[in-house]
N, C-alpha and C positions, 0 to 999 in steps of 0.2 A: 477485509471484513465489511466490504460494503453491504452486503444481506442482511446484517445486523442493526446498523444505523438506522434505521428507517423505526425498527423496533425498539432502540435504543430511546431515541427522543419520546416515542409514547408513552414506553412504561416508566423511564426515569424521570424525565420533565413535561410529561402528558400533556404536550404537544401532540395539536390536532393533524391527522392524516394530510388536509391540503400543506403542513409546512415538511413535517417529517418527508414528504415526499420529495420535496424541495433539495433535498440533501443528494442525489442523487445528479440532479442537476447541476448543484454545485460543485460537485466532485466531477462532474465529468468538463465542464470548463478551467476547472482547475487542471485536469489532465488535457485537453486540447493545449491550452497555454503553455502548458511545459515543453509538449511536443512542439510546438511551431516552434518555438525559445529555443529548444536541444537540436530541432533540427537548423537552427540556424547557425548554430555554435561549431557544424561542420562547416559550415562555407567558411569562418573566420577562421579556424585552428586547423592546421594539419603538425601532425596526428589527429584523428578526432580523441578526446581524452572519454573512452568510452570506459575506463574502471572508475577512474575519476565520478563522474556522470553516475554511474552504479552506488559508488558508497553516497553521493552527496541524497541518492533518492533513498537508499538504505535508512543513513539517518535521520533527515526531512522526516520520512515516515514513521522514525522510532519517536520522534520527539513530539511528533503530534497524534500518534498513540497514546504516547506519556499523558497528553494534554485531556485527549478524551477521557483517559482513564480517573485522572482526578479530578475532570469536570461531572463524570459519574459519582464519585465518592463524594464531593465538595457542591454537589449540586450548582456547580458554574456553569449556567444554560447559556450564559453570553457569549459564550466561546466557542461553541458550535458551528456555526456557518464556514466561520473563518478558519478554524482548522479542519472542516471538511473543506473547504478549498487548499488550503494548502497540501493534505492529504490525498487529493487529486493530482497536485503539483508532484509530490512524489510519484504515484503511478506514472505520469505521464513522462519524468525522467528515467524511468527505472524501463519503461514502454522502448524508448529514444535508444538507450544507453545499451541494452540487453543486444537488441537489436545488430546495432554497431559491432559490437564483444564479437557476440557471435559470427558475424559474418568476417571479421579479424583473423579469426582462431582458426576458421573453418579452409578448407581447400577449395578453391574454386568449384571443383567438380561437384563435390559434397553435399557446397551450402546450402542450394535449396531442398536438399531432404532433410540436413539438419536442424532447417529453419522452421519445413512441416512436421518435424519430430514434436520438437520445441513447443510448438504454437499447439498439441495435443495435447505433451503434457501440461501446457501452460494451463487448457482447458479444464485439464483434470485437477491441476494443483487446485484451480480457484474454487470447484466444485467440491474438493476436500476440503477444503478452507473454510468454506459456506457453512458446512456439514460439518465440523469440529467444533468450529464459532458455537453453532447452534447446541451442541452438546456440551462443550464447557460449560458455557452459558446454561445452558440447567444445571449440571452437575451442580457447580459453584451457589445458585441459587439455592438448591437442594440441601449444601452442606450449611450454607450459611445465614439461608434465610429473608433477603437481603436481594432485591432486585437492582439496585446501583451497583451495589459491591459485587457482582456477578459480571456487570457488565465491565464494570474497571477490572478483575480480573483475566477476563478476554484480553480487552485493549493491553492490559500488564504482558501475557502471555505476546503478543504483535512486538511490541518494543522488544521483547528479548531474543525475538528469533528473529528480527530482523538487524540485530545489532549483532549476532551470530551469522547473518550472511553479508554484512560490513567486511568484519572479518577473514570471512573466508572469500569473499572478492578480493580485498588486499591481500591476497595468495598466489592469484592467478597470475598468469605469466603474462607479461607486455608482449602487445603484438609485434611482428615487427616489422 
């Protein structure tokens, strides 16, 4: 839901455009750092622990949902930067991890159209995502009232679908 954040800091903690934009940045050095991190984790570990790598960004990213969502409700502006960095950290292992899985799973022959499949609908996921955010996010405002509480209910919504695809990567088969 990074489409959001930027809006988030205005409307909840009306925080000015030069910081709210800021968020953005943060989140994307939090995601560089994880990647250089995960990608190093393959030269050290064989197997690369690519499900492993997957849930740990799963939850990283459920917990610092959680965090946004009650920093919306509880008006704790202090905690922003930092779990938008961390919340980068997630993308950036889930970026690493995904990657790896897939190319695990895949047949040699396959993997790079399964990787250009992937990376389309990855595109499309996040464009839905963008586009859901922004309509929960009214709906919720709409029923409630209540511009925090619309945004913690977004972030609410992140934590539990991404602790639903925790889950269902601890499913998936070991490579082998």
């Amino acid at each position: 839901q990074e489409f959001v954040l930027e809006a988030f800091g205005g409307e909840v903690f009306e925080l000015p455009a030069g910081v709210t934009t800021s968020f953005n940045i943060t989140f994307g050095v939090g995601m560089v750092f994880a990647m250089v991190a995960a990608s190093a984790i393959g030269v050290l570990l064989t197997p690369y622990p690519a499900r492993g790598l997957l849930m740990a960004a799963c939850i990283v990213g459920a917990m610092s949902f959680g965090v946004l969502s009650f920093a919306a409700v509880a008006g704790a502006r202090n905690a922003l930067l930092t779990t938008i960095f961390v919340l980068g950290v997630a993308k950036g292992l889930y970026n690493v991890g995904i990657a790896h899985l897939f190319m695990s799973l895949a047949e040699s022959r396959t993997a790079g159209m399964l990787m250009g499949a992937w990376g389309a609908f990855g595109g499309f996921a996040v464009a839905l995502g963008g586009l859901s955010g922004g309509v929960f996010r009214d709906l919720a405002e709409h029923l409630s009232g209540n511009v925090a509480l619309s945004y913690g209910v977004v972030f609410g919504i992140e934590v539990f679908g991404l602790l639903a695809a925790a889950a269902l990567i601890s499913r998936l088969p070991r490579p082998s």
